[in-house]
C-alpha positions as CSV (number, residue, x, y, z in Angstrom):
1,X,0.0,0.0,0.0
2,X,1.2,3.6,-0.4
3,X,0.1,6.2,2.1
4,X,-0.9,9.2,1.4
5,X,-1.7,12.3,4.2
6,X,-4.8,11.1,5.8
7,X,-5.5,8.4,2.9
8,X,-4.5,4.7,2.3
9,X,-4.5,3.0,-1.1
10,X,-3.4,0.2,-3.3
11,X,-0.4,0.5,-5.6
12,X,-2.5,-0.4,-8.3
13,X,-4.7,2.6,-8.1
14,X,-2.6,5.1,-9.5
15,X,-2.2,3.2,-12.6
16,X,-6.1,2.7,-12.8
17,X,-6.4,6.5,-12.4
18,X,-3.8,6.6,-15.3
19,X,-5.7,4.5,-17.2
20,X,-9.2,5.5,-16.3
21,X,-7.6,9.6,-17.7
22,X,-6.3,8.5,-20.6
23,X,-9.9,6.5,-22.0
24,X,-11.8,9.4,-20.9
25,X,-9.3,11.8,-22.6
26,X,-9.7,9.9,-25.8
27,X,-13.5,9.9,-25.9
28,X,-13.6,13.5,-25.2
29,X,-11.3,14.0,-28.0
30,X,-13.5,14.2,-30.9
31,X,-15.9,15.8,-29.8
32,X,-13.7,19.0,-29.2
33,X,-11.8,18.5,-32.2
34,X,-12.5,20.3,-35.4
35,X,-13.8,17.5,-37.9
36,X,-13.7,18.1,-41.9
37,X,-16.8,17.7,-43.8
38,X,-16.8,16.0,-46.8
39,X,-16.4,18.0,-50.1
40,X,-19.3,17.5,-52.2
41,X,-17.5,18.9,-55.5
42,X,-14.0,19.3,-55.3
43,X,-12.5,21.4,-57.5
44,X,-9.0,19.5,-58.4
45,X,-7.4,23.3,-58.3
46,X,-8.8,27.0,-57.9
47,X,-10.5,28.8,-60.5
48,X,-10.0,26.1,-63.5
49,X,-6.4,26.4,-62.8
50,X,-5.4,22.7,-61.8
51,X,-3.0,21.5,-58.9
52,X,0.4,21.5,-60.3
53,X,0.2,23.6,-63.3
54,X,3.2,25.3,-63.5
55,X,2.5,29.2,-62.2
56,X,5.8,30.4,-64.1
57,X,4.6,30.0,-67.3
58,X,1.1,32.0,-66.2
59,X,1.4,35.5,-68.3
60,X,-1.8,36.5,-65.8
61,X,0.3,35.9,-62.5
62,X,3.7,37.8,-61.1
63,X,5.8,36.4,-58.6
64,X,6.1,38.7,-55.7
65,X,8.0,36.3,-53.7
66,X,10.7,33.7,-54.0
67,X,12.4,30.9,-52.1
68,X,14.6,27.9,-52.6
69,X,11.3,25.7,-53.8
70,X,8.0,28.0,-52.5
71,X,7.1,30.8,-54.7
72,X,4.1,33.3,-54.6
73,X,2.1,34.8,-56.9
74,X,-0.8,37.4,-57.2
75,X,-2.9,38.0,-60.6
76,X,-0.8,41.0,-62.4
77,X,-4.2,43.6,-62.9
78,X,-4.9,43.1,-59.0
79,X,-7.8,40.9,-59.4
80,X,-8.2,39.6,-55.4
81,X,-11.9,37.9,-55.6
82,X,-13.9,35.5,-54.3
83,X,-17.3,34.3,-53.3
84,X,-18.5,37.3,-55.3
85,X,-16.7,39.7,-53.0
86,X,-13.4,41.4,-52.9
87,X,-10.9,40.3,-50.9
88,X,-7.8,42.0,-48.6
89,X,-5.3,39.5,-50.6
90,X,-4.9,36.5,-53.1
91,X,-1.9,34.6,-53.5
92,X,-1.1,31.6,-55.6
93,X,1.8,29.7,-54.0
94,X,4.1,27.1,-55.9
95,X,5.9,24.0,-55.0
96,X,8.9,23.4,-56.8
97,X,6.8,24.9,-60.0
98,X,4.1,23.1,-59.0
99,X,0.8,25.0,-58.2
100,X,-0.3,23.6,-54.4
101,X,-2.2,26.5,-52.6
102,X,-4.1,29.5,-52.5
103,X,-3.8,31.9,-49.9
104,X,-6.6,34.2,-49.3
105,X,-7.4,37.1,-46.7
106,X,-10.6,38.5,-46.4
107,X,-11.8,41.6,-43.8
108,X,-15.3,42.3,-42.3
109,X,-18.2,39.4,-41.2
110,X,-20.2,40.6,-44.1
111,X,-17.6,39.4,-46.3
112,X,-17.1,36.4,-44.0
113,X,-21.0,35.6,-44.1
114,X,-21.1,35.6,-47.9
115,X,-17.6,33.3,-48.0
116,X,-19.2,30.9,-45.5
117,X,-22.7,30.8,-47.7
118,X,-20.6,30.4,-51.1
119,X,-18.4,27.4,-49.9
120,X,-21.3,25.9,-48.1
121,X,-24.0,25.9,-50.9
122,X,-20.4,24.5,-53.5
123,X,-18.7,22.2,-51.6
124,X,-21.5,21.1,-48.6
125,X,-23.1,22.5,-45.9
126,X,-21.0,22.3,-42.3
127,X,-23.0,19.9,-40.1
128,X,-23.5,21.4,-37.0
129,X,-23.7,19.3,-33.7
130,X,-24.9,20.6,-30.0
131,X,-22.4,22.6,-28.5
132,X,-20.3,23.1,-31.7
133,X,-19.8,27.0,-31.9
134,X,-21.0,28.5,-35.1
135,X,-20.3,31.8,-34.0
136,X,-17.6,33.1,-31.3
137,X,-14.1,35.0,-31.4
138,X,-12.3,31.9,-33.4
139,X,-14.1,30.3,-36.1
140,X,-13.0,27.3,-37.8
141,X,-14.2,25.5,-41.1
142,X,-12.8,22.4,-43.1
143,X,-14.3,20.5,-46.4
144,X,-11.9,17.9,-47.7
145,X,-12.6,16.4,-51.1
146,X,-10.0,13.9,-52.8
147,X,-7.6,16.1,-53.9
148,X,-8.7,19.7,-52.5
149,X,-9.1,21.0,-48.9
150,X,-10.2,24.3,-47.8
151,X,-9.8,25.3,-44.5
152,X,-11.5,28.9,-43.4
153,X,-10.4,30.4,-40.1
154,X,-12.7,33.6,-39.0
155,X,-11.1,36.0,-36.1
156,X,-14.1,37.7,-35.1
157,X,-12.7,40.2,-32.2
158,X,-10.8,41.6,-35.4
159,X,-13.0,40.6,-38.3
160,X,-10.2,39.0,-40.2
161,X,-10.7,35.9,-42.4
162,X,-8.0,33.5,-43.6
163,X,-8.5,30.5,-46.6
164,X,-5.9,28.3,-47.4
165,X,-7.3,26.3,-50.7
166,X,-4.7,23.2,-50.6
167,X,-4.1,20.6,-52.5
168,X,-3.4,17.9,-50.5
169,X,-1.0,16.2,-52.2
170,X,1.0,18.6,-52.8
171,X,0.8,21.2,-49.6
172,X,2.3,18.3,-47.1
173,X,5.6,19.3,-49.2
174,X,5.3,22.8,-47.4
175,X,5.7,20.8,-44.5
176,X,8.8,18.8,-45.6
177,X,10.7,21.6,-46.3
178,X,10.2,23.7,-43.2
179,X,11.5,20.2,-41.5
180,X,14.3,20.0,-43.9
181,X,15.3,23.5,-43.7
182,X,15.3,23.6,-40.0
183,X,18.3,21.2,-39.8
């Protein structure tokens, strides 16, 4: 037995409380953690321009930013939108020549309201469960088709929205990279 002040208990009851932690942990797990919906039409790319088309030979596209394999792009008359509504910023970003994600930032809920409608009535509607927060200071939406996913995160203290368009082959490489370039 081990004693502890004022209590007396079996050496097996620590690792039951262990145990007993960890299974609850694991069940709660889920149910706090953001889940993907399922895209309904994926789009294999962004705007008919298919993942891994090469973005250096776009005449429409300048890159305004360079690294040793990630390269950014924006359209070259300024065009920035989406959903039917103008967005902050739009960049098309480039693995090793190969086109892997779009980066969009959005300002205002308006704007965020009419991004949410758009990519719920294309790609599937979220599905909502009790106690899931639609609204709130941090939003956070996910579809994943077979090759595309499209993750929208909504600040709401400062009105900001963020898309990352990815596809998913190719955006893991993002990953390697940081990896690789941190040794």
């Amino acid at each position: 037995m081990i004693a502890i002040p004022g209590i007396m208990r079996h050496a097996t009851l620590p690792s039951l409380w262990m145990f007993l932690s960890v299974f609850m942990l694991e069940l709660l797990l889920p149910a706090i953690s953001p889940c993907a919906v399922p895209m309904k039409d994926d789009p294999k790319g962004f705007q008919g321009l298919a993942w891994g088309t090469s973005l250096a030979l776009r005449q429409d596209l300048e890159a305004v930013r360079s690294g040793t394999h990630v390269t950014e792009y924006r359209m070259k008359d300024g065009t920035t939108t989406f959903a039917g509504a103008e967005m902050t910023s739009m960049l098309y970003v480039s693995f090793d020549d190969q086109f892997a994600r779009v980066t969009i930032r959005y300002q205002g809920e308006s704007v965020h309201k009419q991004v949410l409608s758009f990519l719920e009535s294309r790609h599937g509607n979220l599905q909502r469960i009790p106690g899931q927060m639609a609204r709130g200071l941090n939003q956070q939406y996910t579809w994943r088709g077979s090759e595309t996913e499209i993750n929208l995160t909504y600040q709401g203290g400062a009105g900001r929205g963020y898309i990352f368009i990815d596809s998913r082959n190719l955006a893991p490489r993002f990953n390697d990279d940081l990896t690789d370039s941190a040794e």
